[in-house]
C-alpha positions as CSV (number, residue, x, y, z in Angstrom):
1,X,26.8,89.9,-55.1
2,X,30.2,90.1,-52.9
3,X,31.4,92.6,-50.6
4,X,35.2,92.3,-50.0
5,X,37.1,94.2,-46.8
6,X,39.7,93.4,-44.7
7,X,38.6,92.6,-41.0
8,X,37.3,95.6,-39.4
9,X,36.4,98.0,-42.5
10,X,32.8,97.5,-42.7
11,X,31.7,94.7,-44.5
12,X,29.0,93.8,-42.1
13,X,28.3,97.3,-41.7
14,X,27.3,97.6,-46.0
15,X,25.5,94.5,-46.0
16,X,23.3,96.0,-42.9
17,X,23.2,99.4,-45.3
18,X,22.0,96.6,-48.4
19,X,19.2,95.4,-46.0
20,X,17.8,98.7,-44.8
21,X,17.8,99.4,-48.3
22,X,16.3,96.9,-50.0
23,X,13.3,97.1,-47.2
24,X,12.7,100.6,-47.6
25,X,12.8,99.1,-51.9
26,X,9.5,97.1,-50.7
27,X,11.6,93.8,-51.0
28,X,11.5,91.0,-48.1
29,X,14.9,90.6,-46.5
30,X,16.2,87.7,-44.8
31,X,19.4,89.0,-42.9
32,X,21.7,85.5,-41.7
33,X,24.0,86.2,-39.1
34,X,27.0,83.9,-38.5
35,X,29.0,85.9,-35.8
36,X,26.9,88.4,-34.6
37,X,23.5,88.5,-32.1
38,X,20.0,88.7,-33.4
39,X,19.8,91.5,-30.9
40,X,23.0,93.6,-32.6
41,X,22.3,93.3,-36.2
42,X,18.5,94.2,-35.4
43,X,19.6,97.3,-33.6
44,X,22.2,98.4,-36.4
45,X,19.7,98.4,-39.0
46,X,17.3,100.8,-36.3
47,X,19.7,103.2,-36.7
48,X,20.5,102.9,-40.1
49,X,16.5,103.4,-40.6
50,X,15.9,105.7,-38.0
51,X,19.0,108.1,-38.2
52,X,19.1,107.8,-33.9
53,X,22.6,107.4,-32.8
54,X,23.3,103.7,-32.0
55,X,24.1,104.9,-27.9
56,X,20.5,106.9,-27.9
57,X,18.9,103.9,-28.8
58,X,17.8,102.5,-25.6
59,X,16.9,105.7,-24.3
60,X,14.5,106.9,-27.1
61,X,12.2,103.7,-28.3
62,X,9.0,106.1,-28.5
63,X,10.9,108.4,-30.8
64,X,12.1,105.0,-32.6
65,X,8.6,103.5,-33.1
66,X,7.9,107.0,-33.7
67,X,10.2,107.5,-36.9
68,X,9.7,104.0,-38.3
69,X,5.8,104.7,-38.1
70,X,6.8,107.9,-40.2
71,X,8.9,105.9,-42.8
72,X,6.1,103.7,-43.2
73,X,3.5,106.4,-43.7
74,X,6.5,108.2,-46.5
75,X,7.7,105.1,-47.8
76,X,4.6,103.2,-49.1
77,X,4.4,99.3,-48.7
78,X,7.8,98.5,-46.7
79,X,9.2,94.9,-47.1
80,X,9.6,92.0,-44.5
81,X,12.8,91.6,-42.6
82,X,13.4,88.5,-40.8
83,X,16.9,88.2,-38.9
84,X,18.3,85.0,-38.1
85,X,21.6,84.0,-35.9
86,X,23.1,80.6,-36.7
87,X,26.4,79.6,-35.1
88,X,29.5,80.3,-36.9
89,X,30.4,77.4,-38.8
90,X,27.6,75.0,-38.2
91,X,25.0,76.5,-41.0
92,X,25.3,75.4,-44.1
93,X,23.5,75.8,-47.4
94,X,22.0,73.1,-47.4
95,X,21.0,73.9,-43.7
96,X,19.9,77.4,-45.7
97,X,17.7,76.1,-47.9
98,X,16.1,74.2,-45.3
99,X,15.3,77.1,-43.2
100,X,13.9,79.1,-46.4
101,X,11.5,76.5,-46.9
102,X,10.6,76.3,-43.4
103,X,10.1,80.0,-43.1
104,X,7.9,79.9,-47.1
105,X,5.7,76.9,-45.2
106,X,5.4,77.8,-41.5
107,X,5.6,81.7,-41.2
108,X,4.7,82.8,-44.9
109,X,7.9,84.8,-45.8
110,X,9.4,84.3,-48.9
111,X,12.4,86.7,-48.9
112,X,13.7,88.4,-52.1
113,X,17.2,89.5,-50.7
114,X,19.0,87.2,-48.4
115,X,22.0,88.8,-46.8
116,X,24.7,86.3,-45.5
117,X,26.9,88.0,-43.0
118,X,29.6,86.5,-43.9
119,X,30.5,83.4,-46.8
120,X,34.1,81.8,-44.7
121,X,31.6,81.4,-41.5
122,X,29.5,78.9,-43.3
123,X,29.9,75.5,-42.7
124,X,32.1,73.7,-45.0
125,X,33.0,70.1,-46.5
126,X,36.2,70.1,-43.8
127,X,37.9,67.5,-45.7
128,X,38.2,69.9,-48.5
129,X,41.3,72.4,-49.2
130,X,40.1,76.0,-47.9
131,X,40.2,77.4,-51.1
132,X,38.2,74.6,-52.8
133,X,35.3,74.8,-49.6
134,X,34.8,78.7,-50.4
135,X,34.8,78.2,-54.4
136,X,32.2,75.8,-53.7
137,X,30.3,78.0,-51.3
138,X,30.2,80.5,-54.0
139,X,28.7,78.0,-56.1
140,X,26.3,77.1,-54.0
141,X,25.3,80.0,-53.7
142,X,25.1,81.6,-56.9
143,X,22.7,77.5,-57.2
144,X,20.7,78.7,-54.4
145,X,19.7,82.2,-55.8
146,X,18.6,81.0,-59.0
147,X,16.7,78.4,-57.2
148,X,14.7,80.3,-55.0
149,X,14.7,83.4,-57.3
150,X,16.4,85.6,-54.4
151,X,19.2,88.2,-54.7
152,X,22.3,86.9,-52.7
153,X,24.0,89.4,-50.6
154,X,27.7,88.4,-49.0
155,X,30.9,89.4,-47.7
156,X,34.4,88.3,-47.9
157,X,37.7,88.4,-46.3
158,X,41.2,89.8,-48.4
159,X,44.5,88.3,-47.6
160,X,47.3,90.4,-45.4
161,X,48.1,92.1,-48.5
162,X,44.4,93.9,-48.4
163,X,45.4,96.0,-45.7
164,X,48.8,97.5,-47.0
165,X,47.2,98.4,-50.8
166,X,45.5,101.4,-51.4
167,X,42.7,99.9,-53.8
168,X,41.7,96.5,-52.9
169,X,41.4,94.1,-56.5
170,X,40.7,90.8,-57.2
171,X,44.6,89.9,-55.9
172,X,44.1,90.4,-52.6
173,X,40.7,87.9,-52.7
174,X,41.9,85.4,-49.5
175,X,42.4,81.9,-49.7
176,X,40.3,81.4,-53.0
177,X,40.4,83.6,-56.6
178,X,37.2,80.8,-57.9
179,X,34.6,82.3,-55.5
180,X,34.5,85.5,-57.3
181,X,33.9,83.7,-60.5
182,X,29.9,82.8,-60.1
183,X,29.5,86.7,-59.1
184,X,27.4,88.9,-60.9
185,X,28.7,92.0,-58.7
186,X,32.0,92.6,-56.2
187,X,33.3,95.6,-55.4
188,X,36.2,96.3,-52.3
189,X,35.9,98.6,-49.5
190,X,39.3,100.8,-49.7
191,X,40.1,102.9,-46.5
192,X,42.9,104.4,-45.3
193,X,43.2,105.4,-41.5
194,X,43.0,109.3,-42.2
195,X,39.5,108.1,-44.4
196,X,38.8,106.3,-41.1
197,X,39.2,109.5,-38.8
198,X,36.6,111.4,-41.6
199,X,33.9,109.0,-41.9
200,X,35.4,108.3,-45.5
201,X,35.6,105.7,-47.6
202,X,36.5,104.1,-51.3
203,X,34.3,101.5,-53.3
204,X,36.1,99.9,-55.7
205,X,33.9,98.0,-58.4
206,X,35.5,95.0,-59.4
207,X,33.5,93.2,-61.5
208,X,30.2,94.2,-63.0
209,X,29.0,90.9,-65.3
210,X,26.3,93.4,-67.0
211,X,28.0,96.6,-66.8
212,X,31.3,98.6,-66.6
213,X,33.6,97.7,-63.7
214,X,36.4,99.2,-62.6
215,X,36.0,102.5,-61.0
216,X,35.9,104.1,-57.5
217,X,33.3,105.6,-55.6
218,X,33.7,107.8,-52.9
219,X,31.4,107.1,-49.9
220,X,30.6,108.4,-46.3
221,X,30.1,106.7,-43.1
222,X,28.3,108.2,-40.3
223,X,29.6,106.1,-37.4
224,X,27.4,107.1,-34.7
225,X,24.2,105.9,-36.7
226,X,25.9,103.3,-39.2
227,X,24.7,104.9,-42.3
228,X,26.7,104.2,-45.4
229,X,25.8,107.0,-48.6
230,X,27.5,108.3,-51.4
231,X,29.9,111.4,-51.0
């Protein structure tokens, strides 16, 4: 499953919402982070479960433990979440699948969601064309999920065109149309800079392989606590 935004819209943002999620859906997440800290992604998703503004974090860890104690106790069996920062560019999947047996063989996780944020800052095969390294990517991918019987969870970049439309499609896909191809889901994040100022936002379903595509739903974003739900 893709995610596809513009820099700056929230892709990283909705795969961190996926996580939370799928967590709170008693499945074992493995959250890979290729830009961003261990430390940053891990307090994004206490916010996102906790509902505790992301600057009252710091100041408010017993109400923190507190809450997630009392999401447990709600919630039933939670699932695992394991974060894990690689540096951008030098992970690969091969270099994934390695790790997900290392973490199945030395710590006992076996994850049912991994959530790559994002697909362009894996490593590629440089001598390749950009659009061929990110086709294959997605191929590698879609390999990987059926190998390890895991739900995939990525984002992509649009072109310069993604920023100027209103709904984002399968044209404004950057550098290569092929890595949509192997997809089962990919839906755009649409937002214009008055949706920005309301904590608004448009999904845009793109392509649904067992199910009807192409239709919008409205969303809201609570900024201050990163929560992503549907208007």
């Amino acid at each position: 499953a893709m995610v596809v935004a513009p820099p700056g819209v929230g892709k990283s943002l909705f795969l961190a919402n996926q996580a939370a999620r799928s967590v709170l859906d008693g499945k074992n997440v493995l959250y890979v982070s290729l830009e961003m800290s261990e430390d940053k992604v891990a307090q994004r998703l206490d916010s996102i479960f906790t509902r505790i503004k992301q600057v009252e974090l710091q100041h408010r860890v017993d109400t923190l433990e507190e809450r997630l104690g009392t999401i447990a106790n709600q919630v039933g069996k939670l699932g695992g979440l394991h974060i894990k920062e690689f540096p951008t560019k030098r992970q690969t999947v091969t270099g994934l699948r390695a790790y997900l047996n290392q973490l199945r063989n030395y710590k006992n996780f076996e994850p049912d969601v991994l959530i790559i944020d994002y697909l362009e800052l894996l490593g590629t095969d440089e001598s390749m064309p950009e659009y061929q390294a990110q086709e294959r990517l997605a191929q590698e991918l879609r390999g990987m999920s059926s190998e390890y019987n895991l739900l995939v969870w990525t984002a992509t970049q649009t072109n310069r065109e993604g920023k100027k439309v209103d709904i984002i499609t399968d044209s404004e896909l950057a550098d290569s149309y092929g890595k949509m191809r192997v997809c089962d889901l990919v839906f755009s994040v649409n937002q214009t800079e008055n949706e920005f100022d309301q904590g608004k936002a448009r999904l845009f379903l793109m392509k649904s392989r067992n199910g009807r595509a192409r239709f919008i739903i409205p969303a809201k974003i609570d900024y201050s606590r990163l929560v992503i739900s549907q208007e």
